[in-house]
C-alpha positions as CSV (number, residue, x, y, z in Angstrom):
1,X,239.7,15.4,41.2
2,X,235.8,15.1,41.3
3,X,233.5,12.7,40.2
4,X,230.6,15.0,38.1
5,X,228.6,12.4,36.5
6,X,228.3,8.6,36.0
7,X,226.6,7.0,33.5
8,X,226.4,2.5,33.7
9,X,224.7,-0.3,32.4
10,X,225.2,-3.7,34.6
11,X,221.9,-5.4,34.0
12,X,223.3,-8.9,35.9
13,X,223.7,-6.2,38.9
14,X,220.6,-4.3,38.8
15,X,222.2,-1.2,37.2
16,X,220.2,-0.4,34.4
17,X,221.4,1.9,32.9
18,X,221.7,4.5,35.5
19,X,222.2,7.9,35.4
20,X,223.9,9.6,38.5
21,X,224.5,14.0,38.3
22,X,226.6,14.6,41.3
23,X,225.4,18.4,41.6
24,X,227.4,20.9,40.2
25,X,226.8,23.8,37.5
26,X,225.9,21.3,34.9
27,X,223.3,18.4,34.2
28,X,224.3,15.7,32.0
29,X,222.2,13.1,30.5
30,X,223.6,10.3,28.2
31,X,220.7,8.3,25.3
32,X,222.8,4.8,24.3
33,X,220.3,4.2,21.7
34,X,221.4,7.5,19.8
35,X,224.8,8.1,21.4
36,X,224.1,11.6,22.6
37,X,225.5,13.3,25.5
38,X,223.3,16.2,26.4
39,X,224.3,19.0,28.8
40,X,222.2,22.0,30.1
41,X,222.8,24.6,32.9
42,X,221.9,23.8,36.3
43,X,219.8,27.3,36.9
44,X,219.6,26.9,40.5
45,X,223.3,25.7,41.0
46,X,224.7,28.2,43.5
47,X,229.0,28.1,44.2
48,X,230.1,27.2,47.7
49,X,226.8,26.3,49.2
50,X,228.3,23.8,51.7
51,X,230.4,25.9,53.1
52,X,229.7,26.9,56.7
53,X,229.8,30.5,58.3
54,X,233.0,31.7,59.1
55,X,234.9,29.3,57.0
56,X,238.6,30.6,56.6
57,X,239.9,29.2,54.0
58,X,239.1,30.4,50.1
59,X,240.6,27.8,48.3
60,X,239.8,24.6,50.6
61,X,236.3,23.7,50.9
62,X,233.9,21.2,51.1
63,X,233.0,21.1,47.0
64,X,229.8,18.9,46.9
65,X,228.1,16.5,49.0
66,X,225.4,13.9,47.1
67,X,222.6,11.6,48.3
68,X,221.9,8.2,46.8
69,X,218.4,7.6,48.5
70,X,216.4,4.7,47.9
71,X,214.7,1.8,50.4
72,X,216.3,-1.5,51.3
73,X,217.5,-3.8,48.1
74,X,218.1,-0.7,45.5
75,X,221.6,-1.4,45.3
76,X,223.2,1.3,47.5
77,X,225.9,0.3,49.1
78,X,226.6,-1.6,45.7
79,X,227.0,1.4,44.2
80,X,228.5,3.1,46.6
81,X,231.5,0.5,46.4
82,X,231.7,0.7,43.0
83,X,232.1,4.3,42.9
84,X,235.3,3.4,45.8
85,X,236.9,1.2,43.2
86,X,236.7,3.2,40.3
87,X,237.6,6.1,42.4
88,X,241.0,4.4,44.6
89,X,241.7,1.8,42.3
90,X,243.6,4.7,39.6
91,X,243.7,4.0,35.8
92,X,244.4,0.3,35.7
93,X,240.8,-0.1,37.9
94,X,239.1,2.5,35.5
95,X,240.2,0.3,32.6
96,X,239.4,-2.9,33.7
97,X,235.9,-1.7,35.2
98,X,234.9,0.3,31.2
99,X,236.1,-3.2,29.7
100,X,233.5,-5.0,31.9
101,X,231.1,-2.6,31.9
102,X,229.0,-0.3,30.0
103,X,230.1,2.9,31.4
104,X,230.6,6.8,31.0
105,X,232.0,9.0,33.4
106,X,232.7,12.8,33.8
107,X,235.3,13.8,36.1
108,X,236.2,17.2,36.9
109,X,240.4,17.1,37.3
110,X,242.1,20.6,37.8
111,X,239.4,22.8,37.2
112,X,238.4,20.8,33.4
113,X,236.0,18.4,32.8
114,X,237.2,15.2,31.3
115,X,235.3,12.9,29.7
116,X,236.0,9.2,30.3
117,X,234.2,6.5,27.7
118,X,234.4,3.1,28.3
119,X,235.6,0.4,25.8
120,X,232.1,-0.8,25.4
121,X,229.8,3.0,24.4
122,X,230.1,5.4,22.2
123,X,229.5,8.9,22.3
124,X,229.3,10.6,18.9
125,X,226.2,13.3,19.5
126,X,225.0,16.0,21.7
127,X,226.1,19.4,22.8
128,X,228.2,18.5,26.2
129,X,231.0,20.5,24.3
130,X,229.4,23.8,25.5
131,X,230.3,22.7,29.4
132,X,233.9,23.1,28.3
133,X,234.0,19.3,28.5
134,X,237.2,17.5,27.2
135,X,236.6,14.0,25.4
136,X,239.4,11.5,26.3
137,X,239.8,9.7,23.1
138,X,242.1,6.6,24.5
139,X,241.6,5.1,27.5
140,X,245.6,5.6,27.8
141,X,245.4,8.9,28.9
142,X,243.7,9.1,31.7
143,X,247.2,8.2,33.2
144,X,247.8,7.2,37.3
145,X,249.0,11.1,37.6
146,X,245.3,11.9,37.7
147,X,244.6,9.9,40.7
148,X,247.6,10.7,42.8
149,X,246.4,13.7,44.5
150,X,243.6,12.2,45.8
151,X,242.2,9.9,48.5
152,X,239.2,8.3,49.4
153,X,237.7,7.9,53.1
154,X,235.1,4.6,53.3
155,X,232.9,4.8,56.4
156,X,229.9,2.1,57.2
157,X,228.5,1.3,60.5
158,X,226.8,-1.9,58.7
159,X,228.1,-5.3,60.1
160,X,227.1,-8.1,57.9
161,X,229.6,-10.3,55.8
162,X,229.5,-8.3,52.6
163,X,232.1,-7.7,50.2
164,X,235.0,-4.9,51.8
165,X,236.9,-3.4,49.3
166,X,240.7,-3.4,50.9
167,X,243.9,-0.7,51.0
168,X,245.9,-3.9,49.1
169,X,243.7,-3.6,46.8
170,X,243.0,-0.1,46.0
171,X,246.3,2.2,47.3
172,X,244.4,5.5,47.9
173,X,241.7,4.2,50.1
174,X,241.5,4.7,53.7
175,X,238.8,2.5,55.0
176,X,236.8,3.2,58.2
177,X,234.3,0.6,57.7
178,X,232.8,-1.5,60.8
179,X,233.4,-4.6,58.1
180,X,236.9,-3.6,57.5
181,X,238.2,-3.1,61.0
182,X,237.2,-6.3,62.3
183,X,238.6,-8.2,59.5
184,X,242.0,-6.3,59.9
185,X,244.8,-9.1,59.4
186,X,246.4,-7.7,63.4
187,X,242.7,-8.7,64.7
188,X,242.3,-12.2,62.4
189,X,242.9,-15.1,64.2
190,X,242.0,-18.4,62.7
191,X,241.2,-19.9,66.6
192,X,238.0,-21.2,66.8
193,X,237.5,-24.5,69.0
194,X,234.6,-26.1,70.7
195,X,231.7,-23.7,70.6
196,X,233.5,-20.3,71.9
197,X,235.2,-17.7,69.6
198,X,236.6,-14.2,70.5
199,X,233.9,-12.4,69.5
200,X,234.4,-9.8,66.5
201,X,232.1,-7.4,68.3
202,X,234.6,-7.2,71.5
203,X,237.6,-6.0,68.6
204,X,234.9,-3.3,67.1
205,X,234.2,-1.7,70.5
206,X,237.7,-1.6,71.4
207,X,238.8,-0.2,68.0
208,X,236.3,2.4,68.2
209,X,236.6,3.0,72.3
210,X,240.5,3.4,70.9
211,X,239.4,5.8,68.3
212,X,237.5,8.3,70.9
213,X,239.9,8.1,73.9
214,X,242.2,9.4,71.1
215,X,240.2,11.8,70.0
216,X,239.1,13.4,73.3
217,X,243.2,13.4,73.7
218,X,244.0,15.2,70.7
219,X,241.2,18.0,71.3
220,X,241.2,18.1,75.0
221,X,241.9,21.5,76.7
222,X,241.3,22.9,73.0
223,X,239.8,25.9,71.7
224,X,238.3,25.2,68.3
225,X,235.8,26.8,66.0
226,X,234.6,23.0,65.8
227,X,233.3,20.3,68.6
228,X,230.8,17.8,69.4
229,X,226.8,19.1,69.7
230,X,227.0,17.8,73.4
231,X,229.9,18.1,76.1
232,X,232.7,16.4,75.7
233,X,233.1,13.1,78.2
234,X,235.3,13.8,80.9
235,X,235.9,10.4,82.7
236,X,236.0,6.5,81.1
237,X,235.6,3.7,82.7
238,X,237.4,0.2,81.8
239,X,234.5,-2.1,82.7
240,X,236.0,-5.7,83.7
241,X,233.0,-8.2,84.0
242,X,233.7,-11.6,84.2
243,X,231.3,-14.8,84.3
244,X,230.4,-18.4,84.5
245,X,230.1,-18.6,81.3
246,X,233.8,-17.8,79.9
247,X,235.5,-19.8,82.8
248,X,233.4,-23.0,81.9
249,X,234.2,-22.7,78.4
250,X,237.9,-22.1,79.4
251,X,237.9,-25.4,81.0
252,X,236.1,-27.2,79.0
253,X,238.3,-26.3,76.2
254,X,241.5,-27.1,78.2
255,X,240.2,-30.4,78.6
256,X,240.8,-30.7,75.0
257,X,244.6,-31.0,75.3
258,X,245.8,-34.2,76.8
259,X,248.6,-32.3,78.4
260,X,246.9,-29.1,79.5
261,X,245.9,-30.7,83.3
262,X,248.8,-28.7,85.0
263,X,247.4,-25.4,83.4
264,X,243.9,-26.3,84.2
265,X,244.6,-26.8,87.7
266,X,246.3,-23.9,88.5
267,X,243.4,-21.8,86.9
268,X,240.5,-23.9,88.5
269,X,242.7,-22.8,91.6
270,X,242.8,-19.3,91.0
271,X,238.9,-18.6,90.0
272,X,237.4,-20.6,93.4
273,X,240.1,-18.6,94.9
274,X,238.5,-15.1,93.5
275,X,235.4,-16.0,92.2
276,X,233.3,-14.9,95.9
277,X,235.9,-12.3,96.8
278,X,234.2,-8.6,96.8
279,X,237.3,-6.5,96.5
280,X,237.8,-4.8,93.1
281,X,241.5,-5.8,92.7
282,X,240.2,-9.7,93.2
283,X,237.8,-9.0,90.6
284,X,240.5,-7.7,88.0
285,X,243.0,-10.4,88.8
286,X,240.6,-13.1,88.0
287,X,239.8,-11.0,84.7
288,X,243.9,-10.8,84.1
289,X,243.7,-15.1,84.5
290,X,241.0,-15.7,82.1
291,X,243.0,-13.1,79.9
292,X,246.2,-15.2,80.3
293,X,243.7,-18.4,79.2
294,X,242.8,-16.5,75.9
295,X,246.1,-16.1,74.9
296,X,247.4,-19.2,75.8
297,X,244.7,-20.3,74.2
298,X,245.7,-18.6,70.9
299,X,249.3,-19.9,70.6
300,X,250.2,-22.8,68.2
301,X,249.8,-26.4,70.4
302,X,252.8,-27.0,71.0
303,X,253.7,-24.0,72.6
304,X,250.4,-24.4,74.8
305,X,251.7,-27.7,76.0
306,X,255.0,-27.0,76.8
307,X,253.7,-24.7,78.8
308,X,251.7,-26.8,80.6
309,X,254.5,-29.0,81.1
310,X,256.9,-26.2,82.7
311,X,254.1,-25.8,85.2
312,X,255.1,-29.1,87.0
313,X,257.6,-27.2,88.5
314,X,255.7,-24.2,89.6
315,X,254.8,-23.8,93.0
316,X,251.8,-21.5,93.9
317,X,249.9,-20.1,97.3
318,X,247.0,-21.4,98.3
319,X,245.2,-17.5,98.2
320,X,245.7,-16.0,94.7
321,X,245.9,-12.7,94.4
322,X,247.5,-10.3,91.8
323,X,250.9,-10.9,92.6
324,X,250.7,-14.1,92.4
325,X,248.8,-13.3,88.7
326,X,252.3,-11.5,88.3
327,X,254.8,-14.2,89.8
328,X,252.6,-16.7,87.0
329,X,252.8,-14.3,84.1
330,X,256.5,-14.0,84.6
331,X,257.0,-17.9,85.0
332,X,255.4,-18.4,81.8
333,X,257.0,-15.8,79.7
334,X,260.4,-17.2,80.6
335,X,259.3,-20.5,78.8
336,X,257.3,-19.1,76.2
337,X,260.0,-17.4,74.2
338,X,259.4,-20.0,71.0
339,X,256.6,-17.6,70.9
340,X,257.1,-14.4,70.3
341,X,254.1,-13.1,69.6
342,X,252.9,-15.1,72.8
343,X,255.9,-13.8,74.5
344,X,255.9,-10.0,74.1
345,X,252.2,-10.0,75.2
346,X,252.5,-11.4,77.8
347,X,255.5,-9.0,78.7
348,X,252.6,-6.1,77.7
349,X,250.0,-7.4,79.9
350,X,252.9,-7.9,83.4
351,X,253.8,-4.0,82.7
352,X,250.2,-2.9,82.2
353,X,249.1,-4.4,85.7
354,X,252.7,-2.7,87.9
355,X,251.2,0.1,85.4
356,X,247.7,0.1,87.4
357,X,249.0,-1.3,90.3
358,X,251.5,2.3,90.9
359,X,248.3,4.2,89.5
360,X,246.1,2.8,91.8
361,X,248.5,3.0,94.7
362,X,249.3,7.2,93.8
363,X,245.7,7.5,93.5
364,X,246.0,8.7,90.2
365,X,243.1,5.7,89.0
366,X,240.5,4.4,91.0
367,X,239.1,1.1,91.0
368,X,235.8,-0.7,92.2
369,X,234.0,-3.9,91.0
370,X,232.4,-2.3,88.2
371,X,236.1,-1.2,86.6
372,X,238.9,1.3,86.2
373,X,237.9,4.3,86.5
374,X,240.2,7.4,84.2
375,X,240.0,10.8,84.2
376,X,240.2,12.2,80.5
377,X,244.0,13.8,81.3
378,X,247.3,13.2,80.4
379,X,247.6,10.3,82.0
380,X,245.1,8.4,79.4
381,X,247.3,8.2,77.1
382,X,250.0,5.8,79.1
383,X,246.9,3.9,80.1
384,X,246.0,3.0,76.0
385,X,249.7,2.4,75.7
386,X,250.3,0.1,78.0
387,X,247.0,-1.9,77.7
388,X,247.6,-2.0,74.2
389,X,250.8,-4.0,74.2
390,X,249.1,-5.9,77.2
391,X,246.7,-8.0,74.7
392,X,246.5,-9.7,71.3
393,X,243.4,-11.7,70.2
394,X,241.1,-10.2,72.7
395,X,240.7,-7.2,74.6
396,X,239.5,-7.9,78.1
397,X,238.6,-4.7,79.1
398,X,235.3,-2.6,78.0
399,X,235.4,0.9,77.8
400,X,232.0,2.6,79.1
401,X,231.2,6.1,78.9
402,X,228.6,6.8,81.6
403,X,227.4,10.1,80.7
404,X,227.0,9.8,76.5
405,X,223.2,8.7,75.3
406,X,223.1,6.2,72.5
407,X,222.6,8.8,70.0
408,X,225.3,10.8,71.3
409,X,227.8,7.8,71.4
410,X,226.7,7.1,68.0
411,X,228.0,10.5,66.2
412,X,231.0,10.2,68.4
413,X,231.7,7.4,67.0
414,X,231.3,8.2,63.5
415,X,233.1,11.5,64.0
416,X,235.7,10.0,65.6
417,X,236.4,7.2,63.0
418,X,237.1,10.2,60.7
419,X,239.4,11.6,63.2
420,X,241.4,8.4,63.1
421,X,242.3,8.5,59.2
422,X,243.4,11.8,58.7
423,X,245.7,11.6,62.2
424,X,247.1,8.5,62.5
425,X,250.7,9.0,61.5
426,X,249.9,5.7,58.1
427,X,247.1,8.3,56.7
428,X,246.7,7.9,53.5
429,X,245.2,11.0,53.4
430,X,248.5,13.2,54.1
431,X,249.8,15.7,51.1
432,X,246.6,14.9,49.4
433,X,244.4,17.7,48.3
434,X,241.6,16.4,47.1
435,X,240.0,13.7,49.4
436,X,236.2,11.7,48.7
437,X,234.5,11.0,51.5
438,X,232.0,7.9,51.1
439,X,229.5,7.3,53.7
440,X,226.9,4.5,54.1
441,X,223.8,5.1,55.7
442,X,225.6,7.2,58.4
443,X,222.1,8.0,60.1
444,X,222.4,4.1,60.9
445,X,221.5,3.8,65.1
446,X,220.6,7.3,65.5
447,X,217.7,8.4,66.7
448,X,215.6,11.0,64.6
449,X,216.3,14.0,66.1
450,X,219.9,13.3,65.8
451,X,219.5,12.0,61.9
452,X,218.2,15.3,61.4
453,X,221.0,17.8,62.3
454,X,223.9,14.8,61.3
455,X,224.5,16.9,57.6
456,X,225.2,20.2,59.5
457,X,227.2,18.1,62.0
458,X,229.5,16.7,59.4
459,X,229.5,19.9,57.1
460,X,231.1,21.6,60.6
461,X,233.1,18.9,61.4
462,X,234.8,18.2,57.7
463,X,234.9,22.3,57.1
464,X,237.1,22.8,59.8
465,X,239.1,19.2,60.7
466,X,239.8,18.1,57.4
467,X,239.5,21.5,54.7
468,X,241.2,24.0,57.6
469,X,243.5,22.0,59.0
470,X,244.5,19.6,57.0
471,X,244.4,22.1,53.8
472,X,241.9,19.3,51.4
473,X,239.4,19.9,48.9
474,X,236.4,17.7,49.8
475,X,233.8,16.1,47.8
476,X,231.4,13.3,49.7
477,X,228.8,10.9,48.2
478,X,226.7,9.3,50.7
479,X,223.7,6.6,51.1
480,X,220.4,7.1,53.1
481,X,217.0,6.3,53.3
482,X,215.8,8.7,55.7
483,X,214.0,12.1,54.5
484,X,215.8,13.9,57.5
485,X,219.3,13.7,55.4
486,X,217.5,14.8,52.2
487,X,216.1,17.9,53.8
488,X,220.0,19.4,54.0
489,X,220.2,19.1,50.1
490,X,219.0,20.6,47.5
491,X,217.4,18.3,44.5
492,X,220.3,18.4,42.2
493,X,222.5,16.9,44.8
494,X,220.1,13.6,45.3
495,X,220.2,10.7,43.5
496,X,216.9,8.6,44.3
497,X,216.5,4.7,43.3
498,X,213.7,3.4,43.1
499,X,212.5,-0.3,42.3
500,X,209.8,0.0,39.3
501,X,208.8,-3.0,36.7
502,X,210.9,-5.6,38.5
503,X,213.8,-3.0,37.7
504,X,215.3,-0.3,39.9
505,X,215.9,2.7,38.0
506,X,217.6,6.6,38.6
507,X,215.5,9.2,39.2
508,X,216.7,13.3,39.2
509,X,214.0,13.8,42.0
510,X,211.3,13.6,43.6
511,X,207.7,13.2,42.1
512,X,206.3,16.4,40.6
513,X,209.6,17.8,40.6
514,X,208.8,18.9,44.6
515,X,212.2,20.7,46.1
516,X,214.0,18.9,48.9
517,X,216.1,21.5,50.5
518,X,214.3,22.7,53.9
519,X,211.2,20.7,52.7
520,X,209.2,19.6,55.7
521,X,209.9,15.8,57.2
522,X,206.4,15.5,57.1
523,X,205.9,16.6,53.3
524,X,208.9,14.5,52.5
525,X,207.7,11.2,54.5
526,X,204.3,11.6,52.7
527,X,206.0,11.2,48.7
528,X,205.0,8.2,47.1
529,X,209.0,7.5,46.9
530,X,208.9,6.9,50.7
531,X,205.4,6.0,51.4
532,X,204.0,4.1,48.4
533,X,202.0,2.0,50.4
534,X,200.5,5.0,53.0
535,X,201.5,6.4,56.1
536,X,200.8,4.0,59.0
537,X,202.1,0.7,60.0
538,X,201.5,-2.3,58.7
539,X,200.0,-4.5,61.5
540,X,197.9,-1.5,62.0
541,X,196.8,-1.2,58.2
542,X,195.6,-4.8,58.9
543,X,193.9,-4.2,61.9
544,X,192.0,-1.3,60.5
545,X,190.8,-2.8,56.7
546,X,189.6,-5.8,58.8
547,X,187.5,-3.5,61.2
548,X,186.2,-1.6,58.2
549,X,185.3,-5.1,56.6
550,X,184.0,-6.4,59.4
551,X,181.0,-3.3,60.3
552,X,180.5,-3.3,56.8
553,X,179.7,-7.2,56.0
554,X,178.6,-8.1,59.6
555,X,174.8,-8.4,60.4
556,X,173.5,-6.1,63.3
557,X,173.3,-8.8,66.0
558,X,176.9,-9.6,65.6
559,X,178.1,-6.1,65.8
560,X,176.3,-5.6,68.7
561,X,177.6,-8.5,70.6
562,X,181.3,-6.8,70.0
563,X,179.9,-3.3,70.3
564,X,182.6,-2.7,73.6
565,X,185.3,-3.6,71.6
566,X,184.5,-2.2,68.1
567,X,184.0,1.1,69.7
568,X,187.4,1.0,71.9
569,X,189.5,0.3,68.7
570,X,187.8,2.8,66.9
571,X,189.0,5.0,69.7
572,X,192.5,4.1,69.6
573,X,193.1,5.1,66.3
574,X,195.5,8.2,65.9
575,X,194.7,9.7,62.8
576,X,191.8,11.6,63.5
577,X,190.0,11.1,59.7
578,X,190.4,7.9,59.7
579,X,188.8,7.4,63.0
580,X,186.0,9.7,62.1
581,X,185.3,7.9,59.0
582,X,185.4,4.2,60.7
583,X,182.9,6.1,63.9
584,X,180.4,7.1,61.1
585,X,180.4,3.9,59.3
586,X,179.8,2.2,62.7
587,X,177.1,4.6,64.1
588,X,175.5,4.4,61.0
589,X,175.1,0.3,61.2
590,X,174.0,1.2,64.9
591,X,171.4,3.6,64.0
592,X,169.6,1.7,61.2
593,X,169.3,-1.4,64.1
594,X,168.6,0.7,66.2
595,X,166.1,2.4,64.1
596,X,164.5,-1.3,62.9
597,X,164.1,-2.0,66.9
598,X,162.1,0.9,67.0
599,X,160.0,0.8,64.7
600,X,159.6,-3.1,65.5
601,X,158.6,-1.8,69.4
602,X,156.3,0.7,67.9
603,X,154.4,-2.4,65.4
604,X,153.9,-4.6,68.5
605,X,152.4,-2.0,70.4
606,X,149.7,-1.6,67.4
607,X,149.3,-5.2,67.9
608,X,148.9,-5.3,71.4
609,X,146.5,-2.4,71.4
610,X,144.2,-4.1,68.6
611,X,144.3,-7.3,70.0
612,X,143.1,-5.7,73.7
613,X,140.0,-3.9,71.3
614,X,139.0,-7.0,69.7
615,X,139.3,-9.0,73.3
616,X,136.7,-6.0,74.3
617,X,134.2,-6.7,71.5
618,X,134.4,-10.3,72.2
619,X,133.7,-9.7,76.2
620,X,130.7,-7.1,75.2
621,X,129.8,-9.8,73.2
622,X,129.0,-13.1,75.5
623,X,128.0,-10.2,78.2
């Protein structure tokens, strides 16, 4: 099942009355006033043309890939979602959404077109019958067995507290979302005291640290037709760093409970204990207290206190080390049992460390101050098992690969996002054959030269991960503002937005009808859809109108006084008709003073030289 074309009217949300052609063979175009749905041949539509070289497969491809472009505010990712809920949410959703909305939609389902009218529009003209397309007179039968061979993948690196459109509420999604994962229900804890909270940013870099390590395990020592554009990472390291700062709020917030001074003690104890100590292990068993503190800390009260209480009859060495951290977590446990969920993590964390500790010991890890650091083996997958049953609110370890630039760790991390929800044994994805892929602003973090090759990247990727080996038909819709995505796609595959009249409005293309695919970045930056107000930054637009002002306006003497510094500005600027033009306009001020100086020079000379002949007729004179 595709989505071909989309046609709504939400003026309350900015949609007026857009029109969206997902590329394909045909063009639609739907006129409310006259209820006409036109159709004509799209003459430069060409089959398979997102399909890679050497792609095995006949029947499982990627089928179409479209661009909403527009600038900040247009209503992308609004869109975007909306297109997720009609999409996942199956025939009750589609109903709901034409009874609120003025709406028309095209789908392609098994090789027909289907035409889907909302309760609200009509359709009663035009010549969309010669696509083949089939009018579904009652919203009734577009039935849920349309929508159960499909899936839907959401992927956003965006962090911000907008809207996220859940699996509970729409049963064929599978979302990969930054905004999703850290508002998972596992990762939601309601503790927040004082002025510290686990940070949401800690779960996201552990989630997607989790996502890679598995990745690298499941294609290590592979040979695929696929992989990353950069060598794969062959060693991780589990950075452990803590500070000041987290042990004075974990005392401070201890001192919250009237019965917490037991607990308190012992930890004060432990950190002036380990605190100065250089060794790595010291450093990782005062890591493993503060751990045991953000636990503790996330257990009901009670629990906390009774605890605390227990601890009047612990007894502990005066030098803490880790097995002492051991002999404590194993105290506690037996008395935190009313917690089970306290309980079995702290049972996770006492196996991870003998884990580390036998690891360490066989030389199979090693260790400094810095971290834990894993070869990218066989044995990293024990190492993720066991440190995740060791923790529950907050991971205390930071994963850290050394050799990956930003760019680099950024497609990893989108690639391997997408890795996670077609191979985790929940997938919502398995026995489907027809999965939409929904991607906002993917180019988000990377640099240019990476935004430019990222539609190849994931045309590679998708071809052979998801179509080959996972046997799906794949259709993606994605969001951008950059011209490098827009260069990979053809016209008819891009949907612009753009703000006009206090409205934002649809728009087939570019202006003048100008071609996208393997247009030039530059040609593409200069349009008036990216560039409306020119092609140079803003503080420097400034900068320059008030220069050209000021020569222009200014009086000679003034501009000479800032001559040095007119003259150095002019020579800073890059674009090399612009400065050309700003240098003539300011040699021409120079030469017209200097030009008046001259000609002043030249009149006192005259002067000078008549005065001296009538001072010689006066001294002939009184001779």
């Amino acid at each position: 099942m595709e989505i071909v074309y989309m046609w709504i009217n939400d003026p309350l949300r900015s949609m007026d009355e857009w029109e969206l052609n997902f590329g394909g063979p045909w063009r639609f175009s739907f006129d409310r006033a006259s209820e006409e749905l036109s159709v004509k041949k799209n003459k430069l539509h060409i089959p398979r043309f997102f399909v890679p070289e050497k792609h095995l497969s006949e029947n499982y491809y990627i089928r179409n890939i479209t661009a909403l472009i527009g600038e900040n505010g247009t209503g992308k990712t609004t869109l975007l979602n909306r297109i997720a809920s009609v999409m996942s949410g199956g025939s009750t959703e589609l109903i709901e959404f034409s009874q609120e909305y003025e709406v028309l939609l095209i789908f392609k389902i098994d090789g027909d077109l289907r035409l889907f009218v909302g309760d609200k529009l009509h359709v009663n003209n035009g010549n969309f019958q010669e696509s083949g397309v089939m009018e579904i007179q009652k919203t009734e039968l577009m039935t849920e067995d349309h929508f159960q061979d499909m899936s839907i993948v959401y992927f956003s690196n965006i962090f911000d507290s907008a809207y996220v459109p859940t699996p509970n509420e729409f049963r064929n999604l599978e979302n990969i979302s930054t905004n999703f994962l850290i508002h998972r229900p596992y990762f939601h804890s309601s503790y927040k005291t004082n002025d510290f909270t686990p940070r949401e940013s800690e779960m996201i870099r552990y989630l997607d640290a989790e996502n890679q390590l598995n990745f690298l395990i499941r294609h290590r020592n592979k040979v695929e037709k696929w992989s990353l554009p950069f060598s794969m990472p062959k060693k991780v390291t589990a950075k452990f760093e803590p500070t000041m700062i987290f042990y004075e709020h974990m005392v401070n917030d201890l001192r919250s409970y009237k019965d917490a001074y037991q607990l308190e003690k012992i930890l004060n104890s432990a950190y002036d204990d380990l605190v100065y100590k250089n060794d790595a292990v010291s450093h990782f068993t005062l890591l493993v207290i503060m751990h045991i503190y953000f636990e503790i800390r996330n257990s009901p009260k009670e629990v906390v206190e009774e605890i605390n209480k227990s601890l009047d009859y612990y007894t502990y060495s005066e030098k803490f080390d880790i097995y002492q951290a051991l002999e404590m977590i194993q105290f506690i446990t037996l008395k935190a049992k009313n917690s089970f969920q306290f309980y079995e993590t702290l049972q996770g964390l006492y196996k991870f460390i003998n884990y580390l500790l036998e690891e360490i010991e066989q030389k199979r890890l090693q260790i400094d101050r810095k971290g834990i650091h894993i070869d990218i083996n066989d044995s990293i997958s024990d190492f993720l098992i066991y440190y995740r049953n060791a923790f529950r609110h907050y991971p205390f370890l930071h994963f850290d690969w050394r050799d990956l630039s930003s760019g680099e760790r950024a497609l990893f991390n989108i690639i391997s996002r997408f890795s996670s929800a077609i191979n985790s044994p929940y997938s919502k994805i398995h026995k489907k054959s027809h999965v939409l892929i929904l991607i906002d602003e993917g180019e988000l973090y990377l640099h240019p030269l990476w935004q430019r090759r990222l539609i190849n990247d994931l045309i590679e990727y998708f071809s052979y991960s998801y179509c080959e080996k996972h046997r799906v038909n794949l259709q993606i819709i994605l969001t951008s503002h950059s011209p490098f995505i827009i260069s990979d796609l053809p016209n008819d595959h891009i949907v612009f937005l753009r703000r006009s009249d206090n409205k934002i409005k649809t728009m087939d293309g570019l202006d003048d009808h100008k071609q996208t695919f393997a247009a030039n970045i530059n040609t593409l930056f200069s349009d008036a859809f990216f560039m409306s107000e020119g092609l140079i930054g803003e503080y420097a637009k400034k900068k320059i109108n008030r220069l050209a002002n000021y020569i222009v306006q200014s009086d000679t003497t003034s501009i000479l006084e800032h001559r040095e510094t007119i003259e150095k500005l002019i020579e800073l600027i890059g674009e090399p008709i612009l400065r050309n033009k700003l240098r003539a306009m300011y040699l021409d001020k120079i030469q017209l003073t200097q030009s008046s100086l001259h000609q002043m020079e030249k009149r006192i000379l005259e002067l000078e030289h008549e005065l001296l002949k009538m001072k010689g007729k006066n001294d002939d004179k009184n001779s």
